[in-house]
C-alpha positions as CSV (number, residue, x, y, z in Angstrom):
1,X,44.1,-29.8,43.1
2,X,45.0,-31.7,39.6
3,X,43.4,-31.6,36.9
4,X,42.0,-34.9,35.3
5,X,43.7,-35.8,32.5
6,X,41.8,-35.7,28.6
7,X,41.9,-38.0,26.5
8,X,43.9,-37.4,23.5
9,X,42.5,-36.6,20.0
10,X,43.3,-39.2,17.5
11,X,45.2,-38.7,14.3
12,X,42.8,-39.0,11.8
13,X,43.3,-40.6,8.1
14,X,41.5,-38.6,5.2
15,X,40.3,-41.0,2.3
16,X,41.9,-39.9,-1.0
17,X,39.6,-39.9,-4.2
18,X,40.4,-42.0,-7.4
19,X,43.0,-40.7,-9.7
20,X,40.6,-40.3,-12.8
21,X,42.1,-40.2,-16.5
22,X,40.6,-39.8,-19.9
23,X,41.9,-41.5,-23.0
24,X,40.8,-41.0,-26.1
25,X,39.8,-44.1,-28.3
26,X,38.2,-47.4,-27.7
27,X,39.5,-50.1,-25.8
28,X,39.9,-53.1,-28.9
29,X,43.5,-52.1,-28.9
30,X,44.0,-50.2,-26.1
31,X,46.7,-50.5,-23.5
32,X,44.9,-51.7,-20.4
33,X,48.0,-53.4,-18.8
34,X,48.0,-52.9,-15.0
35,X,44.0,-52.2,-14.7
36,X,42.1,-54.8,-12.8
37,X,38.2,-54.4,-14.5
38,X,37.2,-53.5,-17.9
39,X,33.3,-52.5,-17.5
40,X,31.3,-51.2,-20.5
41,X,27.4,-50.1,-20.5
42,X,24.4,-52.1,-21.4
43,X,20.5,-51.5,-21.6
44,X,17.6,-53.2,-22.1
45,X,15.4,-53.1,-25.1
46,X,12.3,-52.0,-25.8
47,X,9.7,-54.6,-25.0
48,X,9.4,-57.5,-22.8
49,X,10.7,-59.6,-25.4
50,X,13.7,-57.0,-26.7
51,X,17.5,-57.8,-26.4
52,X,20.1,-56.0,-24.5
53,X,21.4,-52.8,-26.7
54,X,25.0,-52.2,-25.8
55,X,26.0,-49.1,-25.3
56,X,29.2,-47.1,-26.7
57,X,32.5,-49.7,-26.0
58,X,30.4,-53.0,-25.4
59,X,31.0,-54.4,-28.9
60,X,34.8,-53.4,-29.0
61,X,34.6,-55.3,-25.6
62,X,33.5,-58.3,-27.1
63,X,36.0,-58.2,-29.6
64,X,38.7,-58.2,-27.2
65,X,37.4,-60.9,-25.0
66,X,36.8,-63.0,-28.3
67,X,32.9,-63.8,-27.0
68,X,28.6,-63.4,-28.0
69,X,28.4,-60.7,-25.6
70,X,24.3,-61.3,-26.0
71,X,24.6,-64.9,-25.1
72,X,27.1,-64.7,-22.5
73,X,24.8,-61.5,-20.8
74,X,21.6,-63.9,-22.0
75,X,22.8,-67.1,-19.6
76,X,23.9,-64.1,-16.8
77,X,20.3,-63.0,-16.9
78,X,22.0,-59.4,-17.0
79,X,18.8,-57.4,-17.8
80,X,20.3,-53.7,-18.2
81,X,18.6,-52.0,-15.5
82,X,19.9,-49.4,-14.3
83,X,23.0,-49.4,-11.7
84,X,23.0,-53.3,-11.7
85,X,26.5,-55.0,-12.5
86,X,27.1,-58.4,-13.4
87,X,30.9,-59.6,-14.1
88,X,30.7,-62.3,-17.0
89,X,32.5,-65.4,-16.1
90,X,34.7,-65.4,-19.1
91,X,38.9,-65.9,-19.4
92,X,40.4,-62.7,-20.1
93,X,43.0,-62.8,-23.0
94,X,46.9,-61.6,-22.0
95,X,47.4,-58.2,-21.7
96,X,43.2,-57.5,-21.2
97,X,41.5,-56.6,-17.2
98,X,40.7,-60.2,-15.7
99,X,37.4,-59.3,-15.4
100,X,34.8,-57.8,-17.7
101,X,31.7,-56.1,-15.6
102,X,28.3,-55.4,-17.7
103,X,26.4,-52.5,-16.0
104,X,23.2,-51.3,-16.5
105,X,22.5,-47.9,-17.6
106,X,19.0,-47.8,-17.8
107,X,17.9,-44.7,-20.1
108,X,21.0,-43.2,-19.5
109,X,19.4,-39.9,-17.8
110,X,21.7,-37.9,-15.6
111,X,19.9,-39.8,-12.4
112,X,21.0,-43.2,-14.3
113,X,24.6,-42.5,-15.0
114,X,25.2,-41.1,-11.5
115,X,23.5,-44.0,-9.7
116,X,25.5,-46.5,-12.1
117,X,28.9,-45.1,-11.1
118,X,27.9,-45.7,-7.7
119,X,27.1,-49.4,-8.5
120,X,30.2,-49.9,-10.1
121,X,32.6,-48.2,-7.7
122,X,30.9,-50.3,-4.8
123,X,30.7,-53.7,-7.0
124,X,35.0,-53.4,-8.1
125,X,36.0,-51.8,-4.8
126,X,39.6,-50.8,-4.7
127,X,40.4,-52.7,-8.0
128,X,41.4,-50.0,-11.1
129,X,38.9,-50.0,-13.5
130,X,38.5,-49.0,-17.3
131,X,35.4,-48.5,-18.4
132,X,33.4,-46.7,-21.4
133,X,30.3,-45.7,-19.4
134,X,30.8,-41.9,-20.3
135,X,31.5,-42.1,-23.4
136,X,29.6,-39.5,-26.0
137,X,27.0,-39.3,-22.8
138,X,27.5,-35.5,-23.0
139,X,28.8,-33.1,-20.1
140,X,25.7,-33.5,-18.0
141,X,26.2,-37.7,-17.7
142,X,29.7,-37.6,-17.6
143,X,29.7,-35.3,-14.6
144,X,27.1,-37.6,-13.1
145,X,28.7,-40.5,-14.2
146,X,32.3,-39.4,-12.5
147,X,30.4,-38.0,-9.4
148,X,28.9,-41.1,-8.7
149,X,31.5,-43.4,-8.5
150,X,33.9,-41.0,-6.8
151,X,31.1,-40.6,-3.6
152,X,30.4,-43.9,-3.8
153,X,34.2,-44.8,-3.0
154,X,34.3,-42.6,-0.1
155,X,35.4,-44.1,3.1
156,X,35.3,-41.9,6.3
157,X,38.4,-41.0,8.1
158,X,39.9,-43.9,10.2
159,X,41.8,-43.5,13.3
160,X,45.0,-45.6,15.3
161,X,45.6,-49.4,13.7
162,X,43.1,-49.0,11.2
163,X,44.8,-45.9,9.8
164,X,47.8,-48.0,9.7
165,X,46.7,-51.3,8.5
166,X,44.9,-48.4,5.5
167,X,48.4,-47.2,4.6
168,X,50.0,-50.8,4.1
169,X,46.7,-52.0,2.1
170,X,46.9,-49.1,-0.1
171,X,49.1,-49.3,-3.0
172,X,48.6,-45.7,-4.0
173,X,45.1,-44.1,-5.1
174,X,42.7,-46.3,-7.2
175,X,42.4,-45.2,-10.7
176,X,39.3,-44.5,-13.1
177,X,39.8,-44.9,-16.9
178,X,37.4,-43.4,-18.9
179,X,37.7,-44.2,-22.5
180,X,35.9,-42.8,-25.6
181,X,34.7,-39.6,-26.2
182,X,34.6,-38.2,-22.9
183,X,36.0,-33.9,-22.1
184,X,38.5,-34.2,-19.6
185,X,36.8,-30.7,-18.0
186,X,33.4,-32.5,-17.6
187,X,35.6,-34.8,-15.5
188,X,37.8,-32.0,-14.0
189,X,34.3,-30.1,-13.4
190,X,33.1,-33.5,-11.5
191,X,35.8,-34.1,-9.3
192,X,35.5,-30.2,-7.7
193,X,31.8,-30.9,-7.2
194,X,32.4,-34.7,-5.7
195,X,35.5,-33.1,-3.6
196,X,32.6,-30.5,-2.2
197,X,30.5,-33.5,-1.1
198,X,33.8,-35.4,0.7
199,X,34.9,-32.3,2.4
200,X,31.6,-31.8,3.6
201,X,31.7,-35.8,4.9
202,X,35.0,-35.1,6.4
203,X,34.3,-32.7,8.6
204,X,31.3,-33.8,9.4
205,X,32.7,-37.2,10.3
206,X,35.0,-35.9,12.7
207,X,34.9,-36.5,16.3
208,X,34.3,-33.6,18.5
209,X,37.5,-34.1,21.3
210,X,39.3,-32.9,17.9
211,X,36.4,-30.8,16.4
212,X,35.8,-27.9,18.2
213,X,34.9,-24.4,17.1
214,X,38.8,-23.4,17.3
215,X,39.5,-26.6,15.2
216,X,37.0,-25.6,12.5
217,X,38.6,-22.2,12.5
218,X,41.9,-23.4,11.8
219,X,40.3,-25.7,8.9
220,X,39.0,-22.9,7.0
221,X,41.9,-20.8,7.4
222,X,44.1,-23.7,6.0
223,X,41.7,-23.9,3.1
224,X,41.7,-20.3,2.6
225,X,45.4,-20.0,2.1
226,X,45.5,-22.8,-0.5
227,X,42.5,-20.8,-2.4
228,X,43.6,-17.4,-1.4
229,X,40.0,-16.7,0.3
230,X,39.3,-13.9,2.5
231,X,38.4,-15.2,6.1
232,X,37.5,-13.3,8.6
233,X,36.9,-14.7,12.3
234,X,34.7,-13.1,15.2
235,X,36.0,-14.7,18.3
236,X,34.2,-15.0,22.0
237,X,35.5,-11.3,23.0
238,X,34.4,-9.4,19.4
239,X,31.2,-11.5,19.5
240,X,30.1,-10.2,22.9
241,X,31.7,-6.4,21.6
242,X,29.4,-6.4,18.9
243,X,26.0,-7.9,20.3
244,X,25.9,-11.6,18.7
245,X,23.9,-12.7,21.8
246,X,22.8,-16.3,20.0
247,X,25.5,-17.7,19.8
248,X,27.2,-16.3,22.8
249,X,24.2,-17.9,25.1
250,X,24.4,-21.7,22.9
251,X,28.3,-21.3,23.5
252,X,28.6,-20.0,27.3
253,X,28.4,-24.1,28.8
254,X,31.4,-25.4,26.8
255,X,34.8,-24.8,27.5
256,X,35.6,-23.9,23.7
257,X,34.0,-21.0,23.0
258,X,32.1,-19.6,19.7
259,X,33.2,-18.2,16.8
260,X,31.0,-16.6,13.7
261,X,33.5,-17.3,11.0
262,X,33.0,-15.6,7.3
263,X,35.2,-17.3,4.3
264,X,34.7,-15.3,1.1
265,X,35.6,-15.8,-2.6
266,X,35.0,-12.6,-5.1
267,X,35.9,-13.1,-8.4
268,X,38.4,-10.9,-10.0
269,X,37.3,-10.6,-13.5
270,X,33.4,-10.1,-12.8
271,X,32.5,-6.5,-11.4
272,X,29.4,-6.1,-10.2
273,X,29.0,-9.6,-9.7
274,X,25.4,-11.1,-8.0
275,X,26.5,-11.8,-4.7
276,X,25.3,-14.7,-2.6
277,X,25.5,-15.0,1.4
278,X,25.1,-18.8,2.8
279,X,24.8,-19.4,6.6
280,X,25.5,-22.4,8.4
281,X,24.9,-23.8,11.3
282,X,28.3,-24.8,12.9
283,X,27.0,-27.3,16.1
284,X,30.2,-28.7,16.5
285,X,28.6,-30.9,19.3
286,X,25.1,-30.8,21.1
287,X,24.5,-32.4,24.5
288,X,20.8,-30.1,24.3
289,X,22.6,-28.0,26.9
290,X,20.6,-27.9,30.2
291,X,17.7,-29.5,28.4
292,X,19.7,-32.5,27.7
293,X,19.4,-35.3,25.3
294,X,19.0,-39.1,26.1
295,X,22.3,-40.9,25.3
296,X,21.4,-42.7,22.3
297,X,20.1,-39.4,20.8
298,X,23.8,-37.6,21.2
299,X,25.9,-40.4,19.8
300,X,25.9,-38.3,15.8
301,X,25.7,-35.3,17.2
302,X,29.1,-34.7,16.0
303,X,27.9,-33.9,12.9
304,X,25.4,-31.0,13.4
305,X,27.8,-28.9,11.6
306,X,27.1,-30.5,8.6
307,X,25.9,-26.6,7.6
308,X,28.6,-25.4,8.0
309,X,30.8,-27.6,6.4
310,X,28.9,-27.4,3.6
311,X,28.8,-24.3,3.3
312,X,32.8,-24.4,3.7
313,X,33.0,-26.6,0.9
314,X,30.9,-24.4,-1.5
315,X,32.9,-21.3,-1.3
316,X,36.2,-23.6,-1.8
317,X,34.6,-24.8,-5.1
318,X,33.3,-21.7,-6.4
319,X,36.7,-20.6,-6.3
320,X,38.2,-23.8,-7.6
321,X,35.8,-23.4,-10.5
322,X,36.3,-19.4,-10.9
323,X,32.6,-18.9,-10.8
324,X,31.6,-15.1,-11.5
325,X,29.5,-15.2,-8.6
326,X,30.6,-13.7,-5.0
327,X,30.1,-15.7,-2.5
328,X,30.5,-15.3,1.3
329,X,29.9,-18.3,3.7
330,X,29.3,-17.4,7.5
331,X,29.6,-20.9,9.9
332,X,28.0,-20.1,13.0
333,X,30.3,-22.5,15.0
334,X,29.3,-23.2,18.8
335,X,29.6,-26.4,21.5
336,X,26.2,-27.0,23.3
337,X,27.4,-28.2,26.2
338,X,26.0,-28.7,30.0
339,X,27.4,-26.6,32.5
340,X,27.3,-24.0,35.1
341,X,27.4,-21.1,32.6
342,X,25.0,-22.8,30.1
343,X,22.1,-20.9,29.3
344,X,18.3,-21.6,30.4
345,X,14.7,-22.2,29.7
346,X,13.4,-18.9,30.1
347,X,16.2,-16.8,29.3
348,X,15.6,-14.3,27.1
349,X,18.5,-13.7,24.4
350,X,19.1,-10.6,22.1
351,X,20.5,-10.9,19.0
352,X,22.4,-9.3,16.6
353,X,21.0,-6.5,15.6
354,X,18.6,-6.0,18.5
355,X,16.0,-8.8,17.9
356,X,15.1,-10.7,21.3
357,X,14.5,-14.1,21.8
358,X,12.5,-16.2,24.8
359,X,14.6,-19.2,24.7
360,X,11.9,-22.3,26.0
361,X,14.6,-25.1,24.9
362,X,18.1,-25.4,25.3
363,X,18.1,-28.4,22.4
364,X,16.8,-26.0,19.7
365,X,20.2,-24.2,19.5
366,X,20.6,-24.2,16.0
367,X,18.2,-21.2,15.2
368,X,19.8,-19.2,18.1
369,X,22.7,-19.6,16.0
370,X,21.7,-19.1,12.5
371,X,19.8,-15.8,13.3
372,X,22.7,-14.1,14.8
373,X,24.5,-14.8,11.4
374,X,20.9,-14.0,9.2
375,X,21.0,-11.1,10.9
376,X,24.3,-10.2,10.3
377,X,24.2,-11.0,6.7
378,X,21.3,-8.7,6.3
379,X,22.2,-5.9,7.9
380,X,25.9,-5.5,6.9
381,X,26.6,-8.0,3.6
382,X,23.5,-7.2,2.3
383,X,23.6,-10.0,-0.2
384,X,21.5,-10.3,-3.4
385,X,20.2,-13.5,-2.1
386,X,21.0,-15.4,1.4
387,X,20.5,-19.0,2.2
388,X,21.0,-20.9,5.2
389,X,21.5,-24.5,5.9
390,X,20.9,-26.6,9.1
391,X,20.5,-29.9,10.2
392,X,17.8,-28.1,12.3
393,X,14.9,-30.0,13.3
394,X,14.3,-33.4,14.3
395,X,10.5,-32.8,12.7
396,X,12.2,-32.6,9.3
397,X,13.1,-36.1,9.5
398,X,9.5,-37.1,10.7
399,X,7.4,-35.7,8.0
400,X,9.7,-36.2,5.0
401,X,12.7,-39.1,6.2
402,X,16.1,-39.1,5.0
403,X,15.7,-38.9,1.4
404,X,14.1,-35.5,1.1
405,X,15.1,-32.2,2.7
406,X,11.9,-29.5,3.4
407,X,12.8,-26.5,1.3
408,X,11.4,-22.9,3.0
409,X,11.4,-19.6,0.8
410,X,9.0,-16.7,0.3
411,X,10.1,-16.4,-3.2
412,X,9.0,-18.8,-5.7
413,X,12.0,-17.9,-8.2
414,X,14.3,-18.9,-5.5
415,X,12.2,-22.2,-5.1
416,X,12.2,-23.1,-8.8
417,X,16.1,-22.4,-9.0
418,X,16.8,-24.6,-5.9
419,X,14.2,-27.2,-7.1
420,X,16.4,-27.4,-10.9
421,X,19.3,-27.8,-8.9
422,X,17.6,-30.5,-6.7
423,X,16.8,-32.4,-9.8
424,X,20.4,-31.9,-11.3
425,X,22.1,-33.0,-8.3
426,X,20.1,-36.3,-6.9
427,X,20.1,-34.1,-3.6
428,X,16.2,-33.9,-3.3
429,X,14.2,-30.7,-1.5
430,X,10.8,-30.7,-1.0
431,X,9.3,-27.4,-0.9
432,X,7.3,-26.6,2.4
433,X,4.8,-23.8,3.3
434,X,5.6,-21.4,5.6
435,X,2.4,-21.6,7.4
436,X,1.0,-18.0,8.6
437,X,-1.3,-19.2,10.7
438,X,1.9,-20.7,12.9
439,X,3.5,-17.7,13.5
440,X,1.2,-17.1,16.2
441,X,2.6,-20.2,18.1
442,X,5.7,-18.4,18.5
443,X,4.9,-15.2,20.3
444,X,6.0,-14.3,23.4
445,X,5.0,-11.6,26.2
446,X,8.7,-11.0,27.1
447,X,10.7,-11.1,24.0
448,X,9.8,-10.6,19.7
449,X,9.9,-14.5,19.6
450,X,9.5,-17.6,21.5
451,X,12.3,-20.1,20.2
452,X,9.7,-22.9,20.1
453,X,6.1,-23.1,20.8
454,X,4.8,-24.2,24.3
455,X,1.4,-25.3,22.4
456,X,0.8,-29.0,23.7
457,X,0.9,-31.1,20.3
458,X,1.3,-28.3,18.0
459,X,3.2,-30.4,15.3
460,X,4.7,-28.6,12.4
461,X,8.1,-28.0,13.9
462,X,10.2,-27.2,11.0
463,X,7.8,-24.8,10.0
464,X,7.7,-23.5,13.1
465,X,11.6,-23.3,12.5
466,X,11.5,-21.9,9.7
467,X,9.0,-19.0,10.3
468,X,11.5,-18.3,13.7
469,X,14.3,-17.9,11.4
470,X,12.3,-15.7,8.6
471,X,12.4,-11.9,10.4
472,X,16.5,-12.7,10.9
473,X,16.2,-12.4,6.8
474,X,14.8,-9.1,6.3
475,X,13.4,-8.4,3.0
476,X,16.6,-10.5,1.3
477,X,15.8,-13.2,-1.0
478,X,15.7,-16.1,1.1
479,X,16.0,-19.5,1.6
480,X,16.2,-22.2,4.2
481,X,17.2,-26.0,4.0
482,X,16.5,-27.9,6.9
483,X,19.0,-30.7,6.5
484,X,18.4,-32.5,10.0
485,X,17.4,-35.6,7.9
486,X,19.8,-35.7,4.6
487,X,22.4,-34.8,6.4
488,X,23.2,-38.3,8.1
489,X,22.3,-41.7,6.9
490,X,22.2,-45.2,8.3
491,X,23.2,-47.5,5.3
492,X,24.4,-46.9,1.7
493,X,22.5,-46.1,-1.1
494,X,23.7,-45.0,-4.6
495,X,25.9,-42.3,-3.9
496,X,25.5,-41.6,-0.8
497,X,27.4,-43.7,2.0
498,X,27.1,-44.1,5.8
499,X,27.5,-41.7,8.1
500,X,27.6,-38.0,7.2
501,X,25.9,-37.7,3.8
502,X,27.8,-34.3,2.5
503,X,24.1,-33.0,1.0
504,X,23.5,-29.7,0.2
505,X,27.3,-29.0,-1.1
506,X,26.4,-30.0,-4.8
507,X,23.1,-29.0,-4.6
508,X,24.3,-25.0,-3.5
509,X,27.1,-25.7,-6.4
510,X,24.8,-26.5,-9.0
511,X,22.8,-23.5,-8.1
512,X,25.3,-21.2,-8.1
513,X,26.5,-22.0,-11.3
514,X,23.5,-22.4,-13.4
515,X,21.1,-20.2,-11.7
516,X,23.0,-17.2,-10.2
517,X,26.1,-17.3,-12.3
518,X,23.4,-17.2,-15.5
519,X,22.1,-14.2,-14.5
């Protein structure tokens, strides 16, 4: 009998990031030849009544352009709020950008800078662009200022003609000019974090005939050679040696099997560094398994690995940024698929380590997953801290929408330092109770768990979730993002763009650095 024939994986085409240089000086007599936009920063004043204050480069700007730059912003009604743009209608003099772009910068905060960078990278498009907006804005804003219009360039991977009509559009990679006084490692620093956010997108973005569990493997094993991480993969046969029953039962309906893989960067020069353990989940496609989901619910399922990318893209920029923390990432990668092997309502699952779980829904895979790896981490990484990360419940989404991600930890330290790092970033938690009077909801007769509760209209469900996942932990320092609703998004806004969203990667960053790396 033949076999039908599959439909080959495309060749996909990986956006590159602007080339982004520093000069030193202002832009009066500055060489500008070749760039397309000079844009300098502008806020309003004080009182209803105030006029615009220009920010750092906005004279010399008027200088070179020969105009009032009050009046001309004045009959523009450019009112300096922040992340608004407004190109001024006036001749550019030979040798100068042909078009001069006034963008609000608000108060200049961190939130302001990054959220303006977006604005201007989405008002100029693919046109070069000079601009002063980080100047003297310290290492904070210019980080913000850089990450912003870096994620909001991003454009997903593209596929057949349109990956060809990309390559003749393209003239080589855009380029962003910051002038004034500006570090070029603030900038260096920003582009590590923004890459963490676009490799988390990437993958993410990726469709599942090429993104498999195999497929992700190769990808962090490609990664580790250029970084010189450690990786170590268990495959189908070693998971089932060594008792990782979770992700053995989410895997056994798919023809690509699991695979727990662990990517690890130790710093050299740091003995007795802190060492951090993050977990996620690797979903590299979900049909819900026997349980299955209506259609229009399993068209973004590609990207409920988003965890696990993320957590890829951390330990790549911890080690492009030499942080003196260890870190180990464990993706808990898996296909739930429908088939003759998958697993059922009713099965009960045992778990690394020995924990048993009375599986009630085949669509609520992810914590299968997650606490094989928890329970892993515990028991033989023993890490000072662990943290996992999961587009995990679609109650996540419900209670808090797409702009907030529920936060769940038992230790308010932890909570404060993720909560700073929240703030930092733009990528906003909310932190959650973990309910005690829940747990009950979860008990079974046959196993130490239910997956989910059977209660009719129970509610609460990533808390529920969340106090599933809280035993795999131990007594670690813990911590669980549920990023079910950040993790995707329908339309644009700021710095985030459509499609896979790449939070949690400079959130987990920022953390590591200023929090862990600190102590």
């Amino acid at each position: 009998m033949s076999v039908p024939a599959v439909a080959a994986a495309p060749d996909l085409r990986r956006w590159t990031p602007p080339v982004v240089e520093v000069r030193r000086g202002g832009v009066v007599g500055a060489d500008l030849a070749g760039l397309d936009v000079l844009a300098v920063p502008v806020a309003a004043g004080e009182g209803a009544d105030a006029p615009l204050q220009p920010r750092p480069g906005a004279a010399d700007a008027a200088v070179r352009y020969g105009i009032d730059l009050a009046a001309v912003c004045a009959a523009e009604d450019v009112t300096g709020a922040v992340a608004t743009t407004t190109r001024l209608p006036v001749p550019a003099p030979e040798g100068s950008p042909h078009r001069l772009v006034v963008v609000g910068v608000g108060d200049s905060s961190v939130t302001a800078l990054r959220r303006s960078g977006a604005a201007l990278a989405r008002a100029t498009g693919s046109r070069d662009v000079a601009t002063t907006l980080a100047d003297g804005v310290g290492s904070a804003g210019t980080r913000a200022f850089v990450e912003g219009f870096v994620l909001a360039s991003y454009s997903p991977p593209v596929s057949g003609r349109k990956a060809a009509a990309k390559d003749e559009a393209d003239g080589g990679a855009r380029r962003l000019v910051l002038f004034g006084d500006v570090d070029v490692a603030d900038v260096r620093h920003a582009e590590v974090s923004a890459g963490a956010t676009v490799l988390t997108r990437d993958l993410a973005a990726t469709p599942s005939n090429l993104k498999d569990p195999r497929w992700m493997t190769e990808e962090v094993r490609a990664l580790a050679a250029e970084l010189r991480l450690k990786v170590e993969v268990r495959d189908e046969a070693r998971l089932r040696r060594e008792g990782f029953g979770g992700l053995l039962a989410v895997g056994a309906g798919s023809s690509s099997p699991p695979a727990l893989v662990q990517v690890g960067w130790t710093p050299r020069a740091t003995p007795g560094a802190p060492h951090v353990v993050l977990v996620g989940k690797g979903i590299t496609y979900d049909t819900g398994g026997l349980g299955i989901k209506p259609r229009e619910s399993m068209v973004a399922m590609k990207t409920d690995m988003a965890g696990s990318a993320a957590v890829l893209a951390v330990v790549a920029a911890a080690a492009r940024l030499k942080l003196p923390v260890k870190v180990t990432g464990l993706l808990a990668l898996a296909e739930n698929a429908f088939g003759a092997s998958s697993y059922r309502p009713g099965d009960v699952v045992t778990h690394y380590g020995g924990r048993t779980t009375e599986v009630n829904n085949t669509d609520a895979e992810g914590r299968l997953v997650l606490g094989d790896a928890l329970a892993y981490a515990d028991a033989v990484l023993a890490p000072d801290v662990l943290v996992d990360v999961a587009t995990l419940t679609g109650a996540a989404a419900l209670g808090l929408g797409k702009r907030h991600a529920p936060l769940y930890s038992p230790d308010p330290a932890l909570v404060d330092e993720l909560l700073a790092a929240s703030a930092a970033t733009g990528e906003r938690l909310w932190h959650m109770p973990l309910v005690e009077d829940y747990a009950a909801a979860i008990d079974s007769d046959l196993a130490d768990a239910r997956q989910v509760t059977t209660t009719p209209g129970h509610g609460a469900g990533s808390i529920v979730a969340a106090l599933f996942l809280r035993p795999f932990a131990g007594a670690r320092r813990w911590a669980h993002l549920d990023i079910a609703g950040t993790g995707r998004a329908d339309g644009p806004e700021h710095e985030v763009t459509r499609g896979p969203t790449g939070f949690g990667a400079r959130l987990l960053l920022e953390w590591l650095e200023t929090s862990v790396a600190a102590r």
